[in-house]
C-alpha positions in Angstrom: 2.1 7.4 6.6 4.4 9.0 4.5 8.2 7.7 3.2 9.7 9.4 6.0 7.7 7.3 8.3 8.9 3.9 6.7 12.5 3.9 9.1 10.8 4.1 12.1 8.0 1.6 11.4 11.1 -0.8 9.9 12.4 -0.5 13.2 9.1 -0.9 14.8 8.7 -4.3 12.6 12.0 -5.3 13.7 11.6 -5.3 17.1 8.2 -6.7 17.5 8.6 -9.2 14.4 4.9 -8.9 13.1 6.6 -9.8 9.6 10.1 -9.0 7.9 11.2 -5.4 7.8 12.3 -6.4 4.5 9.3 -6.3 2.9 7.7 -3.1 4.0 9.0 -0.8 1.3 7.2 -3.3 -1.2 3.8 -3.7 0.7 4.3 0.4 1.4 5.0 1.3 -2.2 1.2 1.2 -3.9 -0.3 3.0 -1.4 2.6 5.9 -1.0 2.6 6.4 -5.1 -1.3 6.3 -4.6 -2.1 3.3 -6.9 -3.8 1.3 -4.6 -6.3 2.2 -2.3 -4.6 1.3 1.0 -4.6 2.2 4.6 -1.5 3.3 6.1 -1.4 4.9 9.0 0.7 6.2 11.5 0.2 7.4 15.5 3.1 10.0 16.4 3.9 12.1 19.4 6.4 14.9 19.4 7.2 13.4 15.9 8.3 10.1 16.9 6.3 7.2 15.5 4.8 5.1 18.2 2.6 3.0 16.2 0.9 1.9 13.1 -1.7 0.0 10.8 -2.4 -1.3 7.4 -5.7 -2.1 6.1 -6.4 -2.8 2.4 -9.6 -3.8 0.3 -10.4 -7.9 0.4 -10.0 -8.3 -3.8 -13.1 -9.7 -5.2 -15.9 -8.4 -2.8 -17.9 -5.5 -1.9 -16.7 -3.1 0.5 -14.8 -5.8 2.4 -10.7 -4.5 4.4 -8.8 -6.5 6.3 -6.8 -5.3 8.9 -3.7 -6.5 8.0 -1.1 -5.7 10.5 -1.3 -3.6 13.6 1.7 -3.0 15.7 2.9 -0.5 18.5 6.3 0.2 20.4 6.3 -2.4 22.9 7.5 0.2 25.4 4.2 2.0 24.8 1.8 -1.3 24.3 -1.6 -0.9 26.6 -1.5 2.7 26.5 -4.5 2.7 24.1 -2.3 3.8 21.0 -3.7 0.4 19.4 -7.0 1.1 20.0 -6.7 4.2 18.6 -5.3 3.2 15.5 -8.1 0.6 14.4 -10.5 3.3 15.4 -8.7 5.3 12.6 -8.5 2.2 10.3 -12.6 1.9 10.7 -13.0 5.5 10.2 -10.6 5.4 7.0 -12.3 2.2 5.7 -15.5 4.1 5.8 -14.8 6.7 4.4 -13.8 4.2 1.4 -17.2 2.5 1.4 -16.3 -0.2 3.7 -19.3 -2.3 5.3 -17.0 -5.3 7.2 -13.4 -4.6 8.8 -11.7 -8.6 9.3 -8.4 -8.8 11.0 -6.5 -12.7 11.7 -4.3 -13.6 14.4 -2.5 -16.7 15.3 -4.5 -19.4 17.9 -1.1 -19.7 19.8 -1.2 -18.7 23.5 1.0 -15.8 23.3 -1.3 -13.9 21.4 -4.1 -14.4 23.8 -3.8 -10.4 24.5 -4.3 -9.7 21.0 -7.3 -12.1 20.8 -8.8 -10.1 23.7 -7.7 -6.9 22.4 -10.0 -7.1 19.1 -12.9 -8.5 21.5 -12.9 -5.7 23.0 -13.0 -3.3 20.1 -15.9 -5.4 19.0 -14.5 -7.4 16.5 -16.5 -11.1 16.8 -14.3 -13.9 16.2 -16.1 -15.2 13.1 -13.5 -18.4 11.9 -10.4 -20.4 12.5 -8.7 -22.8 10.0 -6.7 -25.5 11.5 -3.3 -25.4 11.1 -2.9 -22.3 8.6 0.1 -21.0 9.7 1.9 -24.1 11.2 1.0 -27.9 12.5 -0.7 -26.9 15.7 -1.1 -22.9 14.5 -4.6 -21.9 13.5 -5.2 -18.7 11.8 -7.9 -16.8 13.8 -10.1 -14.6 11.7 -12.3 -11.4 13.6 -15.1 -9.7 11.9 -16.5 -6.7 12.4 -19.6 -4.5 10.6 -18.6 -1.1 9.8 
């Protein structure tokens, strides 16, 4: 991902509400003036962003990442653009001396799909903790070796 990228994936966040559009430039900004380690990546086609994925070190551990967010146009969701992108997430994280990839997701029944998605990729769903994000939310937490 580079700055020119950020608009698009604002827009992308904005439509798809995986977290405030507002704070990408922020989360963005270690990893475009290279003081962090991050992952940020971008899928394009004909120069048109159609997806992306952010993937940073777990502080405190040894060759842990977490998938942090993972989103795709919703026009162009199950087209295999999101499988391609935690493919290039794994392949980046090991590259960086990763050994586990983790990725969370809410317990609500809309994100069934997404649940089933990382299942799929071989992700194994490792833990939930009641109520993390809301009364009756549970954070879901996948776990995958690298």
């Amino acid at each position: 991902m580079t700055r020119d990228d950020l608009p698009a994936v604002s827009s992308m966040l904005d439509e798809t509400g995986l977290f405030p559009s507002e704070m990408l430039a922020a989360m963005a900004e270690p990893y475009l003036s290279g003081i962090e380690p991050h992952i940020w990546l971008v899928a394009q086609a004909d120069a048109v962003v159609l997806g992306f994925a952010y993937c940073e070190p777990e502080r405190i551990t040894d060759g842990t990442y977490n998938l942090l967010a993972i989103a795709v146009e919703p026009m162009r969701q199950g087209g295999g653009i999101g499988q391609m992108l935690v493919h290039a997430v794994e392949a980046a994280a090991k590259a960086m001396h990763a050994r586990l990839l983790l990725v969370e997701t809410s317990s609500l029944p809309e994100y069934e799909r997404t649940r089933s998605f990382y299942a799929q990729l071989g992700f194994v769903r490792e833990a939930v903790i009641r109520e993390f994000y809301a009364e009756g939310e549970d954070k879901v937490v996948f776990w995958k070796r690298l």
